[in-house]
C-alpha positions in Angstrom: 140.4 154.3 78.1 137.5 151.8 79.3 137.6 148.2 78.4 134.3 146.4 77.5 134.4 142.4 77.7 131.8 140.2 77.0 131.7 137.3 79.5 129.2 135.5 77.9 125.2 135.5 77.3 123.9 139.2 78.8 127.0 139.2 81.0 129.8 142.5 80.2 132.6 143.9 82.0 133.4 147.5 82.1 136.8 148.2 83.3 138.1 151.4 84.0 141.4 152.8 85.7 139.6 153.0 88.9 136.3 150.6 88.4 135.3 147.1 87.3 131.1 147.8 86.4 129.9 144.3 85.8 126.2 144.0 84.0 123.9 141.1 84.6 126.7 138.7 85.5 125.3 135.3 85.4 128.6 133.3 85.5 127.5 130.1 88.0 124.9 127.7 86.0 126.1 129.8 82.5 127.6 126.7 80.7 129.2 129.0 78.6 130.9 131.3 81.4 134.6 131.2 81.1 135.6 132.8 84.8 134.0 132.5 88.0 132.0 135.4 90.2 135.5 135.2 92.4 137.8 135.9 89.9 137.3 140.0 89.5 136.6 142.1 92.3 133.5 144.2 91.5 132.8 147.9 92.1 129.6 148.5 90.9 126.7 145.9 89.4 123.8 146.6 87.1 121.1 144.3 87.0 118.4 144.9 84.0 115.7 142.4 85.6 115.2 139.5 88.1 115.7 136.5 86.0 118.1 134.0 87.6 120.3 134.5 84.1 120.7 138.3 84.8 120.4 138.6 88.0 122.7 135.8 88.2 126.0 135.8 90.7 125.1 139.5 91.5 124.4 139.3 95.5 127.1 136.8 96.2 129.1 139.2 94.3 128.4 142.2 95.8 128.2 140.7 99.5 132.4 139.3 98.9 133.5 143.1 97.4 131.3 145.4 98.9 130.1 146.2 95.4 126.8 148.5 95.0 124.0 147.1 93.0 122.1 149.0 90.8 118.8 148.3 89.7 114.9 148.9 89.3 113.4 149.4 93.2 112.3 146.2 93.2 115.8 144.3 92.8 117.5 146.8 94.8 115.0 145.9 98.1 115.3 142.6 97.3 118.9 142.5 97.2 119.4 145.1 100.2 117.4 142.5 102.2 119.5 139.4 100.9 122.7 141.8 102.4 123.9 143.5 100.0 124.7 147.2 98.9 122.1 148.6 96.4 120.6 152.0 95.0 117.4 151.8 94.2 116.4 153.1 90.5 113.6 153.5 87.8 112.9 153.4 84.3 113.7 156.8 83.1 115.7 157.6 85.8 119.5 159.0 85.6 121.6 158.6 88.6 125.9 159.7 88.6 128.1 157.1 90.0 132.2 157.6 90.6 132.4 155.9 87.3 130.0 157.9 85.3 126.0 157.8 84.9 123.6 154.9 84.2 120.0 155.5 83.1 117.4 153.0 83.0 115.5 152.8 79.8 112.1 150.3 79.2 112.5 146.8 78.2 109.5 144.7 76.8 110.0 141.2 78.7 109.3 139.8 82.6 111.0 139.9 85.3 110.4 137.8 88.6 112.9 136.3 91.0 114.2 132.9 90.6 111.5 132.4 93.7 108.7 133.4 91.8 108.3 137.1 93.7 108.2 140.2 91.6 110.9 141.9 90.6 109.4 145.5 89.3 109.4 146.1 85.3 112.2 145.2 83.5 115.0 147.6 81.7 117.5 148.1 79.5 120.1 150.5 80.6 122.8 153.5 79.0 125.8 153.5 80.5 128.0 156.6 80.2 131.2 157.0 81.1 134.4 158.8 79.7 132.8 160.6 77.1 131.3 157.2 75.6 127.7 156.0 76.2 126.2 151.8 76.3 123.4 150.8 75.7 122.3 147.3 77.3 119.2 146.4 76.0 118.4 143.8 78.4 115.7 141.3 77.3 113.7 142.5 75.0 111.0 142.7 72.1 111.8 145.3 69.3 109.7 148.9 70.0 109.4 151.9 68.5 110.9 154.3 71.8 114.5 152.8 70.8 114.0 155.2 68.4 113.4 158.1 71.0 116.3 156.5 73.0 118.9 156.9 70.2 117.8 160.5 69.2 118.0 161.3 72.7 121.1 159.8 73.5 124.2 159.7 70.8 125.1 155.2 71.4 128.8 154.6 70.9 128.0 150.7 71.5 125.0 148.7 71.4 124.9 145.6 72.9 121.5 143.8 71.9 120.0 140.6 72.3 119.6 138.1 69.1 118.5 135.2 70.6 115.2 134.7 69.7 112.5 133.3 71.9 112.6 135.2 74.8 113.8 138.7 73.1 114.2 139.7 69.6 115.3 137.7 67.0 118.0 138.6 64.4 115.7 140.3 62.0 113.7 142.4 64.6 117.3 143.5 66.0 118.5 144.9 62.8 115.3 147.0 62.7 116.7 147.8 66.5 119.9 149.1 64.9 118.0 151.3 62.7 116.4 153.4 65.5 118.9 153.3 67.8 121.8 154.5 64.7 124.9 153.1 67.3 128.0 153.7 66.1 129.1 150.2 66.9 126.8 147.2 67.4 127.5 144.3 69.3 125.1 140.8 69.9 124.7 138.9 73.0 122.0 136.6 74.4 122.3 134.1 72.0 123.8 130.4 71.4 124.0 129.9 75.4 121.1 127.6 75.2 119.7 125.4 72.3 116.4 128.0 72.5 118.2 131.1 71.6 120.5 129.8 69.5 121.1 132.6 66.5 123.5 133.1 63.7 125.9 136.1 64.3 127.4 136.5 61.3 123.8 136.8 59.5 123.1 139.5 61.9 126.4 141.0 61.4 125.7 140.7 57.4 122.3 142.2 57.0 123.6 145.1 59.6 126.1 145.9 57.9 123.9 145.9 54.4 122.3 149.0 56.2 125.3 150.9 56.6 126.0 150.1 60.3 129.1 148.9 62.2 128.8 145.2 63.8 131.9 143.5 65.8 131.4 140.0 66.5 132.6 139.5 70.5 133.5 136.2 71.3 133.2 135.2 74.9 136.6 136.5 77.2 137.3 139.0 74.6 137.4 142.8 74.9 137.2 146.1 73.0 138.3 149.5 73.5 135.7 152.0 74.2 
């Protein structure tokens, strides 16, 4: 059985008997990061866009474990020519992996390189393994294909941002819950800097007043998939 554990802001680990699939792992510069990129070996990386807070440790990471990146074309060339491993993907696209398939969906934000250069459209991505299937929203606004996305494809977890600001806030997330129908929902990107700071437990509340499952993560701990 795979192991999900929340690292902090956007930042999950998926363990599995034979993997360790880390998602935009921004540990270095994350004040509220409790291990460092050198303290798991990873197999595989997703990155949902180029912001220096998702794309985060993910090269140095890759380069010290041989780990493959996975991302939008743009990140992928940009990260094949910093030296690292990387398969180049798409929105829409579905690609299997020894650990199971990932497919990038859309995601209403930016996404540029901590040097300014472009780093493609951003995404949100499914992850499906073992019979189970993620959803990462990645940074986002609330839109309507979430809707399409959860009709399309049964979500056993939800992770989705809170935070305000820069993605959607609490109330525009529960409406996110409602298309997507999960059945379990879990927040991130929130609280890790004064801007995006978010109230949990009122999301967790007025979820849970429409008849859907929230658990509350707290950073280091973990969940069975």
């Amino acid at each position: 059985m795979a192991k999900l554990t929340f690292l902090s802001h956007s930042a999950w680990l998926i363990e599995t008997n034979q993997y360790n699939i880390f998602i935009d792992p921004f540990l270095e510069g994350n004040p509220q990061a409790k291990i460092k990129p050198t303290d798991i070996k990873a197999d595989f990386i997703i990155v949902t866009h180029a912001h220096g807070d998702h794309l985060g440790d993910a090269i140095p990471m890759a380069k010290a474990s041989n780990a493959l990146i996975i991302a939008n074309n743009e990140i992928a060339n940009y990260c094949i020519a910093k030296g690292a491993k990387a398969h180049n993907m798409h929105i829409g696209g579905t690609r299997e992996f020894p650990f199971g398939k990932v497919k990038l969906t859309p995601a209403w934000h930016g996404s540029s390189f901590p040097d300014g250069s472009y780093g493609g459209m951003p995404t949100g991505c499914l992850v499906m393994l073992e019979g189970k299937t993620i959803y990462h929203t990645g940074d986002t606004g609330l839109f309507m294909d979430m809707q399409l996305i959860g009709e399309m494809n049964p979500v056993d977890v939800f992770l989705v941002s809170i935070g305000d600001n820069f993605t959607m806030g609490v109330d525009d997330a529960v409406k996110a819950v409602e298309f997507v129908k999960p059945k379990l929902t879990i927040p991130m990107h929130y609280n890790t800097f004064d801007v995006i700071k978010a109230d949990a437990n009122d999301f967790k509340n007025k979820v849970n007043a429409k008849g859907y499952n929230v658990k509350l993560v707290g950073i280091g701990e973990s969940c069975q998939l």
